[in-house]
mmCIF file of the N, C-alpha and C atoms, coordinates in Angstrom:
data_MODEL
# 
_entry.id   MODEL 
# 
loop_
_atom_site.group_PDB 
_atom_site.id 
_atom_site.type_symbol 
_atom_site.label_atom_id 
_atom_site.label_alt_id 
_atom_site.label_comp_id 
_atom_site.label_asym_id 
_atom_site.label_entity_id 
_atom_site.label_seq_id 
_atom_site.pdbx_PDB_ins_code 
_atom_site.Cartn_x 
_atom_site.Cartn_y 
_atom_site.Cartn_z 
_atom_site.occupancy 
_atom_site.B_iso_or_equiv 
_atom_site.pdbx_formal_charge 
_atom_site.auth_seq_id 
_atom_site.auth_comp_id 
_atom_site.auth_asym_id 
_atom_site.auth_atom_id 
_atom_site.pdbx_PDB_model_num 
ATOM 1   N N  . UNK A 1 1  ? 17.386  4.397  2.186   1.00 0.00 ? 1  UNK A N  1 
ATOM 2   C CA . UNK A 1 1  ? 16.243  4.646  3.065   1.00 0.00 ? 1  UNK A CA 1 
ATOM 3   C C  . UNK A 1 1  ? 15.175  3.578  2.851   1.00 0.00 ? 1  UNK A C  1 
ATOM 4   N N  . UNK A 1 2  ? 15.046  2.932  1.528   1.00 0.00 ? 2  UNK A N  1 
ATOM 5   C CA . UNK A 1 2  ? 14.098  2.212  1.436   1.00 0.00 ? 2  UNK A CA 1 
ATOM 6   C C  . UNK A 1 2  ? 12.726  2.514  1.643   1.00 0.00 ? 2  UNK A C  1 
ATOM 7   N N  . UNK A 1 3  ? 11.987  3.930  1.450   1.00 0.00 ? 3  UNK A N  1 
ATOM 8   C CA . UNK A 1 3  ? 10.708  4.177  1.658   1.00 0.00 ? 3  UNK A CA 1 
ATOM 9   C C  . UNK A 1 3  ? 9.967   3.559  0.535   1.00 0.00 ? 3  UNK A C  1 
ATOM 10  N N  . UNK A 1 4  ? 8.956   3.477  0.828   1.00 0.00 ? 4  UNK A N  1 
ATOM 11  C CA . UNK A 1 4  ? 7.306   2.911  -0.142  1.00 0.00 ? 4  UNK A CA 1 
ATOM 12  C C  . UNK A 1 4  ? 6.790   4.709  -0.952  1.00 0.00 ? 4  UNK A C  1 
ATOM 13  N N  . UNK A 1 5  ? 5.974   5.070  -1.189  1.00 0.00 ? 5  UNK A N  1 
ATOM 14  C CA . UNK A 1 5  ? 5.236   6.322  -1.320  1.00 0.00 ? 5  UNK A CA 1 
ATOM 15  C C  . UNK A 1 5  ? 3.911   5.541  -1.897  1.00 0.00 ? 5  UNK A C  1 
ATOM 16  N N  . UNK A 1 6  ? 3.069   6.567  -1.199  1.00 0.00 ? 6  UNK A N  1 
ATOM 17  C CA . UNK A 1 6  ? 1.403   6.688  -1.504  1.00 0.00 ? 6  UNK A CA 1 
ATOM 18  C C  . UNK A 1 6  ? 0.941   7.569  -1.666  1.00 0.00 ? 6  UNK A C  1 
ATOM 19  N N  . UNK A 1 7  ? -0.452  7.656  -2.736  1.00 0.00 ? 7  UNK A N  1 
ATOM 20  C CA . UNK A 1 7  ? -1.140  9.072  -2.246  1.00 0.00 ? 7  UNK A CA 1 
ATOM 21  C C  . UNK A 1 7  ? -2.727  8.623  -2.026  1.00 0.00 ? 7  UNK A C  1 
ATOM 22  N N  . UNK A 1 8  ? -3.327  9.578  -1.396  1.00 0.00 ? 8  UNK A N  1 
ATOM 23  C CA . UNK A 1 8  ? -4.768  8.854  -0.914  1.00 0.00 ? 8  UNK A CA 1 
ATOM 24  C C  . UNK A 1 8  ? -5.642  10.134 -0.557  1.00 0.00 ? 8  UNK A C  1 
ATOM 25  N N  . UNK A 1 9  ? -6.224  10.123 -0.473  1.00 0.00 ? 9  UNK A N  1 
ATOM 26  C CA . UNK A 1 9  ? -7.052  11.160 0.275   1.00 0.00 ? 9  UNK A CA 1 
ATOM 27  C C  . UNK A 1 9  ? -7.547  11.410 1.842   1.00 0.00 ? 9  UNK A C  1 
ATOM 28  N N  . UNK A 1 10 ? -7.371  12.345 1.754   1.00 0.00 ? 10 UNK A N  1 
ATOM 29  C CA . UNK A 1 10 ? -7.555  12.066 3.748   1.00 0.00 ? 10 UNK A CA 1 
ATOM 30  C C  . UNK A 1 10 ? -8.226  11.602 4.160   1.00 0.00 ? 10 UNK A C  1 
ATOM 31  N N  . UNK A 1 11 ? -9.238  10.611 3.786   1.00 0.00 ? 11 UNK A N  1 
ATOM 32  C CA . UNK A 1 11 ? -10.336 9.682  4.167   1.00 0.00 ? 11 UNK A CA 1 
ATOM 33  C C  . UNK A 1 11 ? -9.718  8.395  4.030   1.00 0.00 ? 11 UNK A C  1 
ATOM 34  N N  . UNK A 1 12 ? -9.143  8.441  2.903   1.00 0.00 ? 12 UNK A N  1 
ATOM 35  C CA . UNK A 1 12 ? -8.767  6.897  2.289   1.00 0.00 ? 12 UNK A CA 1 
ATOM 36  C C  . UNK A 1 12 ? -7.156  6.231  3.087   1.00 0.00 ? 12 UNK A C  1 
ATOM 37  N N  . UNK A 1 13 ? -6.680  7.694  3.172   1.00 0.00 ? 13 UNK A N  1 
ATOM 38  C CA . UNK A 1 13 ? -5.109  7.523  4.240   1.00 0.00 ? 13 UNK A CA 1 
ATOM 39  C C  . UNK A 1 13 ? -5.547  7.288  5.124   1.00 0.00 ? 13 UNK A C  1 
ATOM 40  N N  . UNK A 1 14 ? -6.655  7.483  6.421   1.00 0.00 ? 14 UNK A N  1 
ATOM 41  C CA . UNK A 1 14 ? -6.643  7.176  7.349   1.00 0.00 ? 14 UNK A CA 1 
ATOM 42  C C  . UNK A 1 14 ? -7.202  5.632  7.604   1.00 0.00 ? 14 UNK A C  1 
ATOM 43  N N  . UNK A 1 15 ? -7.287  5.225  6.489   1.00 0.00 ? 15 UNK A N  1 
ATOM 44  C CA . UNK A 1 15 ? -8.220  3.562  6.420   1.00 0.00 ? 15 UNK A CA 1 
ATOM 45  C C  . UNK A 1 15 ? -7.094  2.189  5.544   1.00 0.00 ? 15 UNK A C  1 
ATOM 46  N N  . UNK A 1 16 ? -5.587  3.435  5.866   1.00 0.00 ? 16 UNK A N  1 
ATOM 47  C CA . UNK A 1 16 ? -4.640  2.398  4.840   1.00 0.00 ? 16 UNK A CA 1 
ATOM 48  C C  . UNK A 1 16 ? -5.227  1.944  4.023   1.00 0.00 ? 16 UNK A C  1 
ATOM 49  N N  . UNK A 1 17 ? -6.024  2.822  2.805   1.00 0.00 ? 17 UNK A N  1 
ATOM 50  C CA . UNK A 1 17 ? -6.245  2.564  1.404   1.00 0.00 ? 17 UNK A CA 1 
ATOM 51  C C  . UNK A 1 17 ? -5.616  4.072  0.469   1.00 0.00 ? 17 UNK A C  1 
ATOM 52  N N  . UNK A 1 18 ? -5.252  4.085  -0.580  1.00 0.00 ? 18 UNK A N  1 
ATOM 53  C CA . UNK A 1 18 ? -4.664  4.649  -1.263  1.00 0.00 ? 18 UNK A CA 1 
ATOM 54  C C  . UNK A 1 18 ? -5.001  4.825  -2.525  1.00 0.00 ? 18 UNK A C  1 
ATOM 55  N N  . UNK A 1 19 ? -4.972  6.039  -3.396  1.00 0.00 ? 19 UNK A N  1 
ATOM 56  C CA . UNK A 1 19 ? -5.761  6.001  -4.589  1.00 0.00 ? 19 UNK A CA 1 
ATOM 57  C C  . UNK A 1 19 ? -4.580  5.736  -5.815  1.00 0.00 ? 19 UNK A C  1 
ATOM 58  N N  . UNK A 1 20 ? -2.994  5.726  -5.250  1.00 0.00 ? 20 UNK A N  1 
ATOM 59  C CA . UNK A 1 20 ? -1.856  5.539  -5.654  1.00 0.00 ? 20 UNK A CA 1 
ATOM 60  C C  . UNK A 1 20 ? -0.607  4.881  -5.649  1.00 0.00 ? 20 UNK A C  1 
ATOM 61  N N  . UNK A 1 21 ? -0.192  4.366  -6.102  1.00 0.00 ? 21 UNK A N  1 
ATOM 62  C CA . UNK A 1 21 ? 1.216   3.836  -5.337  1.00 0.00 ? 21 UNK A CA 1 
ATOM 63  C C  . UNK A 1 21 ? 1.287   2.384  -4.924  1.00 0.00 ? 21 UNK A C  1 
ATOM 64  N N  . UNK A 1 22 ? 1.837   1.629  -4.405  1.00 0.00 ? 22 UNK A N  1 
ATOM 65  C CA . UNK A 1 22 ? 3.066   2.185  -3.956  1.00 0.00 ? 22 UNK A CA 1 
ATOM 66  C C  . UNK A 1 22 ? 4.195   2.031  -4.632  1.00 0.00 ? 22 UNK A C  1 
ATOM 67  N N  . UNK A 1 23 ? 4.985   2.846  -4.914  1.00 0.00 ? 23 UNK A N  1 
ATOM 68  C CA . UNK A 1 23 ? 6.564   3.408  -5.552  1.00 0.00 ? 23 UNK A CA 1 
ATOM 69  C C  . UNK A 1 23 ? 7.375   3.860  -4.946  1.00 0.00 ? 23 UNK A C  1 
ATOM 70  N N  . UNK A 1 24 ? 8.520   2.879  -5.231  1.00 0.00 ? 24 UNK A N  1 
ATOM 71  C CA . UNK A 1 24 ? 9.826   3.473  -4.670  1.00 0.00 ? 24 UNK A CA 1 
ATOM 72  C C  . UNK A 1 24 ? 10.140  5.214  -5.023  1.00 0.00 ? 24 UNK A C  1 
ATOM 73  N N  . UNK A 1 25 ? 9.305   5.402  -5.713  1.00 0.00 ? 25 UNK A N  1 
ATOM 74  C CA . UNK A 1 25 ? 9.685   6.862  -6.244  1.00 0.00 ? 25 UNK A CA 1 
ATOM 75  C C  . UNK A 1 25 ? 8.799   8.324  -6.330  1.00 0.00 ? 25 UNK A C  1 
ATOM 76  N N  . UNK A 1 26 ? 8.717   9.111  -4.969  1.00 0.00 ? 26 UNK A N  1 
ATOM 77  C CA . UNK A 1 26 ? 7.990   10.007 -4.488  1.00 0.00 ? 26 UNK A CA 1 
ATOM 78  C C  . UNK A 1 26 ? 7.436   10.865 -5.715  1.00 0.00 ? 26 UNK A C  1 
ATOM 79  N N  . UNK A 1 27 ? 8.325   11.252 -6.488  1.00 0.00 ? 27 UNK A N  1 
ATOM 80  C CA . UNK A 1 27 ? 8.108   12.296 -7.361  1.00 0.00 ? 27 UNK A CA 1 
ATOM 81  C C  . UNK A 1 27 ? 7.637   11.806 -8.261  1.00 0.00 ? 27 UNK A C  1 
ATOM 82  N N  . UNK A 1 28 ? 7.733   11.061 -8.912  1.00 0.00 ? 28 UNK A N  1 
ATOM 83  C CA . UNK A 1 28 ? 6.196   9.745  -9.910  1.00 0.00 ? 28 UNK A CA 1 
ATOM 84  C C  . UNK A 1 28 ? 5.085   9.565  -9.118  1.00 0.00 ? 28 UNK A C  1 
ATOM 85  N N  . UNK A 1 29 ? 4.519   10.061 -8.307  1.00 0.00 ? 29 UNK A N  1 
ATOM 86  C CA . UNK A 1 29 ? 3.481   10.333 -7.352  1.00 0.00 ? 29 UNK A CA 1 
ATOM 87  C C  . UNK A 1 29 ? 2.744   11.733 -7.904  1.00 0.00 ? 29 UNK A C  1 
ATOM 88  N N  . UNK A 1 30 ? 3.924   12.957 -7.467  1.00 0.00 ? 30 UNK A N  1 
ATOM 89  C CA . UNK A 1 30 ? 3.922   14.216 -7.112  1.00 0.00 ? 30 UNK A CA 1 
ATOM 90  C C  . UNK A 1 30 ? 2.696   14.974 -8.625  1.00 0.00 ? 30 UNK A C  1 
ATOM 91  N N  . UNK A 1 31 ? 3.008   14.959 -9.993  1.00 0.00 ? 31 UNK A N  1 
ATOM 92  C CA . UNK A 1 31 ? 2.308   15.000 -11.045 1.00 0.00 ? 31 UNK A CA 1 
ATOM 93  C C  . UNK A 1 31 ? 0.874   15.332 -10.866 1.00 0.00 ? 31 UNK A C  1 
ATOM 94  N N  . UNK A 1 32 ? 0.721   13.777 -10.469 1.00 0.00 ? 32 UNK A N  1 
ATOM 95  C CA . UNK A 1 32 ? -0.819  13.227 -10.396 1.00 0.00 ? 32 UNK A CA 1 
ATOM 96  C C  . UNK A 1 32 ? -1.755  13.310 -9.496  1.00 0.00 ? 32 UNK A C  1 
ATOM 97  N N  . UNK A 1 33 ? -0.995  14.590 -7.978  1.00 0.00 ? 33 UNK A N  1 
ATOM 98  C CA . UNK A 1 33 ? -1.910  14.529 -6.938  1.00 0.00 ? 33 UNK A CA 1 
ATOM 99  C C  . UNK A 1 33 ? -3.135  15.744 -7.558  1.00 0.00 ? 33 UNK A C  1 
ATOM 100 N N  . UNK A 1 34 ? -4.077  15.424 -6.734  1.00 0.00 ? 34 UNK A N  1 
ATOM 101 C CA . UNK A 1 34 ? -4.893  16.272 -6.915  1.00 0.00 ? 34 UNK A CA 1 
ATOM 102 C C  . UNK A 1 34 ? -4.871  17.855 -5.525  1.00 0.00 ? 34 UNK A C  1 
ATOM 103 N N  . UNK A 1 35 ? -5.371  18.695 -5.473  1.00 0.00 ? 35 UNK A N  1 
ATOM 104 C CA . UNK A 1 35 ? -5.362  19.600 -4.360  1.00 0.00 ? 35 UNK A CA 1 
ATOM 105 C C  . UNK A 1 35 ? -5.871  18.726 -2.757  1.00 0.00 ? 35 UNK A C  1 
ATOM 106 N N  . UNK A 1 36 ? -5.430  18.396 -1.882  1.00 0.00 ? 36 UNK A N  1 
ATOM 107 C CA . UNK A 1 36 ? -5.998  18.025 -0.945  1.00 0.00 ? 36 UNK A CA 1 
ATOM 108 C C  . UNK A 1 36 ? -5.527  16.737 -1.094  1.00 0.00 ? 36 UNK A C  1 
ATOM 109 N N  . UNK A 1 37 ? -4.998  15.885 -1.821  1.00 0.00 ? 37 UNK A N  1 
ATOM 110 C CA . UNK A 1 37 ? -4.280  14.616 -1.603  1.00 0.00 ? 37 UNK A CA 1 
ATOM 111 C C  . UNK A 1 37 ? -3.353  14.219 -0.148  1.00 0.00 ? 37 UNK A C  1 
ATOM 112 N N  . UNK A 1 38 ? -3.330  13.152 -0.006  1.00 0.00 ? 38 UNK A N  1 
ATOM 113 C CA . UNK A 1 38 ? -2.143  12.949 1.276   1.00 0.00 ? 38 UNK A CA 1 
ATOM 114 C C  . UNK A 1 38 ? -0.881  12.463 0.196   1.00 0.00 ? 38 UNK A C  1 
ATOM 115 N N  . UNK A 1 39 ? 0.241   12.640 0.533   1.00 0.00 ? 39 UNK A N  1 
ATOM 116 C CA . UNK A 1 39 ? 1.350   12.282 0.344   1.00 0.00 ? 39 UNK A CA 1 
ATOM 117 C C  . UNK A 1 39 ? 1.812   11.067 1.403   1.00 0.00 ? 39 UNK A C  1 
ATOM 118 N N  . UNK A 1 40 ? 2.106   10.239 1.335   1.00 0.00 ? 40 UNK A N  1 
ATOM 119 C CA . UNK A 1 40 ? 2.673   8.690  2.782   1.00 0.00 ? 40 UNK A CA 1 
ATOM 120 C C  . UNK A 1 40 ? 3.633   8.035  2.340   1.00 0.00 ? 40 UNK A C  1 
ATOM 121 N N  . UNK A 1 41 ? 4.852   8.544  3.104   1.00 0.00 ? 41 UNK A N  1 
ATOM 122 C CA . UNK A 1 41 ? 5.728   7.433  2.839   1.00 0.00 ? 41 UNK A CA 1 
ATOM 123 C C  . UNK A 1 41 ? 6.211   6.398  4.181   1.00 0.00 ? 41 UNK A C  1 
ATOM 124 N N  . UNK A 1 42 ? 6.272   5.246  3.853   1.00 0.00 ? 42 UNK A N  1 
ATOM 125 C CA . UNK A 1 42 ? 6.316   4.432  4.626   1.00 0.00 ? 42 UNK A CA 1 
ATOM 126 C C  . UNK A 1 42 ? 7.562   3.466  4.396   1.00 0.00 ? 42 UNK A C  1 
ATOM 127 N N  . UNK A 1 43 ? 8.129   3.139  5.966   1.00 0.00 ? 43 UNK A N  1 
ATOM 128 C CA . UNK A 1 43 ? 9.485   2.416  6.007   1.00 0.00 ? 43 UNK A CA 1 
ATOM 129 C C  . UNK A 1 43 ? 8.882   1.229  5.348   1.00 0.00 ? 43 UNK A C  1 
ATOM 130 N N  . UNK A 1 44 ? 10.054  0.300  5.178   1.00 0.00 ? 44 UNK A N  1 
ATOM 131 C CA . UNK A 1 44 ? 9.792   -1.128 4.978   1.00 0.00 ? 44 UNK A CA 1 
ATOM 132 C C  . UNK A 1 44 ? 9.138   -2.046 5.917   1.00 0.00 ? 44 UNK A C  1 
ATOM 133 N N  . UNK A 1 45 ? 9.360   -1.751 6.831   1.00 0.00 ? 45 UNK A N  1 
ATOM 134 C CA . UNK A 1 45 ? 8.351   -2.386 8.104   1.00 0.00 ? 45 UNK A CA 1 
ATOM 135 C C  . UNK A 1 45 ? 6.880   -2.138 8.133   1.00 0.00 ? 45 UNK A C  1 
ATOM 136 N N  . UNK A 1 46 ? 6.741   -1.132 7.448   1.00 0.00 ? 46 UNK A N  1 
ATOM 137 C CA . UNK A 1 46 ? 5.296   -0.473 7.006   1.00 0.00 ? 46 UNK A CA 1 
ATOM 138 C C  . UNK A 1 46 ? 4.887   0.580  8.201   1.00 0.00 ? 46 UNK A C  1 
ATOM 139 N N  . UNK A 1 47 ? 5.798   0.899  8.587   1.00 0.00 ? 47 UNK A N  1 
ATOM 140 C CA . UNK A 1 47 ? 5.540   2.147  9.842   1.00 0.00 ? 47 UNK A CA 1 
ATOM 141 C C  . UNK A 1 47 ? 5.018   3.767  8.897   1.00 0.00 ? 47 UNK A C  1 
ATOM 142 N N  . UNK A 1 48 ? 4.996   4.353  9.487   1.00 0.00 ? 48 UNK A N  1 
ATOM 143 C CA . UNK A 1 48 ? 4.470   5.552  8.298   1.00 0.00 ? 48 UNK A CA 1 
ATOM 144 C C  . UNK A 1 48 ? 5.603   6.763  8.514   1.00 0.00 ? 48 UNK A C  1 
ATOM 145 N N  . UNK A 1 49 ? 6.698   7.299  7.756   1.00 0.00 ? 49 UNK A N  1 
ATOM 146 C CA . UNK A 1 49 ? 7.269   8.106  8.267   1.00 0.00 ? 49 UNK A CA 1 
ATOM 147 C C  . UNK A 1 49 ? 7.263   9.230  7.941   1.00 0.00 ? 49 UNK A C  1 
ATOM 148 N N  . UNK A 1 50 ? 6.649   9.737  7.103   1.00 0.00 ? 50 UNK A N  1 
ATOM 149 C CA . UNK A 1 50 ? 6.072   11.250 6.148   1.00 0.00 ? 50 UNK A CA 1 
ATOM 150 C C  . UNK A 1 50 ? 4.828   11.021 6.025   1.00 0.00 ? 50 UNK A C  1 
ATOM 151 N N  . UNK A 1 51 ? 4.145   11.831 6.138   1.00 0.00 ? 51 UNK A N  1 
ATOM 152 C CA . UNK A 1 51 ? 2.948   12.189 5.671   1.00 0.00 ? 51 UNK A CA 1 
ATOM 153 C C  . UNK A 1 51 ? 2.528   13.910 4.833   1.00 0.00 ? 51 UNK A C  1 
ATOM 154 N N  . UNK A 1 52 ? 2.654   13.989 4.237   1.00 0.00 ? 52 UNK A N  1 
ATOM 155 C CA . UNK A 1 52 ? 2.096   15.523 4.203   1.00 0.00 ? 52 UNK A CA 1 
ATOM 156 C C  . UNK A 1 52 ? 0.906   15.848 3.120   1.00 0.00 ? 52 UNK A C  1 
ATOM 157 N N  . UNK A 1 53 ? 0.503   16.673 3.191   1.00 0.00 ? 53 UNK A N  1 
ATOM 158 C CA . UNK A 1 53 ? -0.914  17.019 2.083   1.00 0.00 ? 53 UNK A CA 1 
ATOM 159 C C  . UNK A 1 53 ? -0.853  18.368 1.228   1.00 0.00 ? 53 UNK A C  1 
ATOM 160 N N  . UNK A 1 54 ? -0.946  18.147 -0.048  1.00 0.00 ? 54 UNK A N  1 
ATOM 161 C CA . UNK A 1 54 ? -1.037  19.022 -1.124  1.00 0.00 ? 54 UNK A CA 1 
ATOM 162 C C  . UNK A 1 54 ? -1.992  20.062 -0.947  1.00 0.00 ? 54 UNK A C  1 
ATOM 163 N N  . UNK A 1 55 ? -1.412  21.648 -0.437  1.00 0.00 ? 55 UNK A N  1 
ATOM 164 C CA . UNK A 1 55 ? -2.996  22.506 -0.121  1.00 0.00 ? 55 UNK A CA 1 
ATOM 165 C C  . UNK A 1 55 ? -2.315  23.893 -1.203  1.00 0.00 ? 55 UNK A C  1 
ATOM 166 N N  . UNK A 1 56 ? -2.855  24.321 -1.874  1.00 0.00 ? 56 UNK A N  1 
ATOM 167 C CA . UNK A 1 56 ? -2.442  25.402 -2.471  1.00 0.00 ? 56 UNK A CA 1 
ATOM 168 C C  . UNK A 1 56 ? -1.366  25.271 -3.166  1.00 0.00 ? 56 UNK A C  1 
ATOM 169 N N  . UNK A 1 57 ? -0.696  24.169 -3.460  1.00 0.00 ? 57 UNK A N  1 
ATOM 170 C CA . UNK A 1 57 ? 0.357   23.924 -4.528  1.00 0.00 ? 57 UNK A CA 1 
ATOM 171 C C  . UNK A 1 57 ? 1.443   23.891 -3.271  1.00 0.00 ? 57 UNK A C  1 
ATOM 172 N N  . UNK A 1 58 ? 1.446   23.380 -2.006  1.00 0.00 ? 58 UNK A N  1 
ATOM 173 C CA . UNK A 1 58 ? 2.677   23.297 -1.443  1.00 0.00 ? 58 UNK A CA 1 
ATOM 174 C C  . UNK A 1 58 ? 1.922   22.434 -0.242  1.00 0.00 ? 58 UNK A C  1 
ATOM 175 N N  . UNK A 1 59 ? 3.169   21.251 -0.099  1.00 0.00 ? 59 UNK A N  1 
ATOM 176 C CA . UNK A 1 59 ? 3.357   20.181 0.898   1.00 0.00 ? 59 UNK A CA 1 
ATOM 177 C C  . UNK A 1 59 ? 3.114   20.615 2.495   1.00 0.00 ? 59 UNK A C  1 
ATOM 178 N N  . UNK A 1 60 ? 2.367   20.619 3.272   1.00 0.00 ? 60 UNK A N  1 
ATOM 179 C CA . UNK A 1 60 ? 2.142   20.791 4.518   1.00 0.00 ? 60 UNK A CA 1 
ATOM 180 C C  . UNK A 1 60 ? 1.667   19.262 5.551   1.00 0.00 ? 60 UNK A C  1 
ATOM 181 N N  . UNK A 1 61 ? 2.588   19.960 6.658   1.00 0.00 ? 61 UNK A N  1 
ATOM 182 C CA . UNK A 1 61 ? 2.802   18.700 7.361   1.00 0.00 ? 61 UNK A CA 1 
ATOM 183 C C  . UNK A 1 61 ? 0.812   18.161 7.692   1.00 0.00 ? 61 UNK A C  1 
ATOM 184 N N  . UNK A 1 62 ? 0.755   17.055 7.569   1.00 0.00 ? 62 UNK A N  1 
ATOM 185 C CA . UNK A 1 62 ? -1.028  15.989 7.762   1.00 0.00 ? 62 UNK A CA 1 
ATOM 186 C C  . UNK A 1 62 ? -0.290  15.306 8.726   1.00 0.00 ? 62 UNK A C  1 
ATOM 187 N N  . UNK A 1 63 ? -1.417  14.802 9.903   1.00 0.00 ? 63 UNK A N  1 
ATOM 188 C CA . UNK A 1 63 ? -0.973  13.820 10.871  1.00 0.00 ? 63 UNK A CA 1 
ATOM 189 C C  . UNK A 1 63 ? -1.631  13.006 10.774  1.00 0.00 ? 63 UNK A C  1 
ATOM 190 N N  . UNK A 1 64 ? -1.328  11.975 10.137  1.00 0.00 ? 64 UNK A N  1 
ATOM 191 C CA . UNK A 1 64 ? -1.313  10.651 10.305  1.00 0.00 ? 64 UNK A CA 1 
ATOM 192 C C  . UNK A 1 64 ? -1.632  10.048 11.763  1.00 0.00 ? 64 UNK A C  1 
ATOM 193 N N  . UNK A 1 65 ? -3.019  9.011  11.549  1.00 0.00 ? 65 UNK A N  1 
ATOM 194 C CA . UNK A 1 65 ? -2.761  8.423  12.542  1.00 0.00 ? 65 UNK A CA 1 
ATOM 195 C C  . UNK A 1 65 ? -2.345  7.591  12.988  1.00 0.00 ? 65 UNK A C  1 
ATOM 196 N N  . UNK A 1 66 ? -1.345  7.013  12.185  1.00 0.00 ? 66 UNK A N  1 
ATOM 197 C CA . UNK A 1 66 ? -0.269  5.974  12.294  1.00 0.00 ? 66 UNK A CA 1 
ATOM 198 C C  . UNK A 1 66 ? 1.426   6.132  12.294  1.00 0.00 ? 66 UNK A C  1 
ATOM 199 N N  . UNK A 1 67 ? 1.291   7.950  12.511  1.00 0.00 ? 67 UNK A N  1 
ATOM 200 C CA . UNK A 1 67 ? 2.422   7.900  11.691  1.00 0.00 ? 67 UNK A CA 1 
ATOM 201 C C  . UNK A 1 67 ? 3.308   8.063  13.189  1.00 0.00 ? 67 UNK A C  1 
ATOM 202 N N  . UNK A 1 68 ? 4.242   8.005  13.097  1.00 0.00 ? 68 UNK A N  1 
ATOM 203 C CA . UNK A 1 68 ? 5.841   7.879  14.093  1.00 0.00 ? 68 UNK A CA 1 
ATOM 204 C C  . UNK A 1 68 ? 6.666   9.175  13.858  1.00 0.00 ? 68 UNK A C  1 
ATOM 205 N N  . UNK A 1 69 ? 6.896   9.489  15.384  1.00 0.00 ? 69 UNK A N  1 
ATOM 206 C CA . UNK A 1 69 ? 8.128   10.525 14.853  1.00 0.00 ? 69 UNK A CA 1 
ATOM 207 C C  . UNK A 1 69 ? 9.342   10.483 14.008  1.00 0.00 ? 69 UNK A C  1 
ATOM 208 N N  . UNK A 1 70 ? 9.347   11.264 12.828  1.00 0.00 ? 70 UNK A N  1 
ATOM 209 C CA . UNK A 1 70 ? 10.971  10.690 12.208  1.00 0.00 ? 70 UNK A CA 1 
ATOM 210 C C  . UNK A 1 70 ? 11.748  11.873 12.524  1.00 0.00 ? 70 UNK A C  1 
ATOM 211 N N  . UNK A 1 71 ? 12.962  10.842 13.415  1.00 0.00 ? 71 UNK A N  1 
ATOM 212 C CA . UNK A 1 71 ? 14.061  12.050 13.652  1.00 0.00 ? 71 UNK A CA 1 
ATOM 213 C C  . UNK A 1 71 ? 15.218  11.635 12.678  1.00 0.00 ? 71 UNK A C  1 
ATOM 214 N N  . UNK A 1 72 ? 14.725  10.544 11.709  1.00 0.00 ? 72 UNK A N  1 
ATOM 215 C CA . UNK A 1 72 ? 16.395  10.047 10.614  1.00 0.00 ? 72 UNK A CA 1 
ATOM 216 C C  . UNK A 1 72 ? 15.614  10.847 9.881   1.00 0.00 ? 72 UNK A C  1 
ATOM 217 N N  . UNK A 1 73 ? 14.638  11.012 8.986   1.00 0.00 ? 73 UNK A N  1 
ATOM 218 C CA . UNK A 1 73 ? 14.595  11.380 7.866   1.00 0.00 ? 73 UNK A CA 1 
ATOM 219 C C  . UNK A 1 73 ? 14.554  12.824 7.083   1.00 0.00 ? 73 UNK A C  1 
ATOM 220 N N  . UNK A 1 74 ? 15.364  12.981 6.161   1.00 0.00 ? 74 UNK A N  1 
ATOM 221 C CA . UNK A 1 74 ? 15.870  14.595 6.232   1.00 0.00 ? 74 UNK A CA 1 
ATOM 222 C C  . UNK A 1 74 ? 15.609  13.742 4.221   1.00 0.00 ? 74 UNK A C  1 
ATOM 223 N N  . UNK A 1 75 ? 14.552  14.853 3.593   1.00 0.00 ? 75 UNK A N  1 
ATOM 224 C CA . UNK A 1 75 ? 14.063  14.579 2.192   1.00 0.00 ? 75 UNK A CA 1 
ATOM 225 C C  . UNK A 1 75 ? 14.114  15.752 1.925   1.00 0.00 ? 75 UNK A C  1 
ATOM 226 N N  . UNK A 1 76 ? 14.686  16.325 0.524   1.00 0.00 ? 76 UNK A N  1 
ATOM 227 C CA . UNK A 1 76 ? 14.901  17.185 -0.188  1.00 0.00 ? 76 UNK A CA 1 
ATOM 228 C C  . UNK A 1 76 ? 13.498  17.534 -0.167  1.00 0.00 ? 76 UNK A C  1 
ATOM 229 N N  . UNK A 1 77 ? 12.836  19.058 -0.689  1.00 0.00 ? 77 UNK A N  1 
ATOM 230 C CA . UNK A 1 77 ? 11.981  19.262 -0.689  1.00 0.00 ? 77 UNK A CA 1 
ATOM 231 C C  . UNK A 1 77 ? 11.205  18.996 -2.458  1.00 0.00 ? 77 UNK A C  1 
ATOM 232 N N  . UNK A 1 78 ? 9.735   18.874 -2.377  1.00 0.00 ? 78 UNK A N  1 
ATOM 233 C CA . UNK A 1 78 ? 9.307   18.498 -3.395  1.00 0.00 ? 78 UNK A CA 1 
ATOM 234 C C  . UNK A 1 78 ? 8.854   19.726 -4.914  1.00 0.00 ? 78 UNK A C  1 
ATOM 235 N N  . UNK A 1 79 ? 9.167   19.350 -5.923  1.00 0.00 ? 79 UNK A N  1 
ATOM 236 C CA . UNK A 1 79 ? 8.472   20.395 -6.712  1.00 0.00 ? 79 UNK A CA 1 
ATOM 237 C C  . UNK A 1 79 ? 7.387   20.250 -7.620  1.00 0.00 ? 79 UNK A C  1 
ATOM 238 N N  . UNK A 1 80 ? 6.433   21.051 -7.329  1.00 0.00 ? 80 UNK A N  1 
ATOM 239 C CA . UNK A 1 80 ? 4.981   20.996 -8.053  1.00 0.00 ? 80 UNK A CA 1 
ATOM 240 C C  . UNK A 1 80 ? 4.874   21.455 -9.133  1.00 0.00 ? 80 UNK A C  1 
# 
């Protein structure tokens, strides 16, 4: 798949700045978010193809305003 991962805050995601990352490796992210973090993973082209945000200890879909529909990407789910 070749994704990037970020994490940022929903201010800082929407300004493509990031308080994390980037790593080939989502779950070396996952640890260190805080409540309300964005989660971003992005193709190699730098398109955005996940986004989601940490609310209550579980991943919920954030819309990105960059982000693209992904109809390839099918990601195991994450654990907090």
């Amino acid at each position: 798949m070749g994704m990037m991962w970020m994490v940022g805050t929903t201010e800082s995601v929407r300004h493509d700045a990031y308080t994390d990352g980037p790593t080939p490796s989502r779950e070396s992210l996952v640890p260190y978010m805080d409540e309300g973090d964005v989660l971003v993973g992005k193709r190699r082209d730098g398109s955005v193809a996940f986004c989601q945000r940490l609310m209550n200890n579980t991943f919920v879909p954030w819309p990105h305003p960059m982000a693209e529909p992904a109809t390839d990407l099918e990601l195991p789910a994450l654990a907090i």
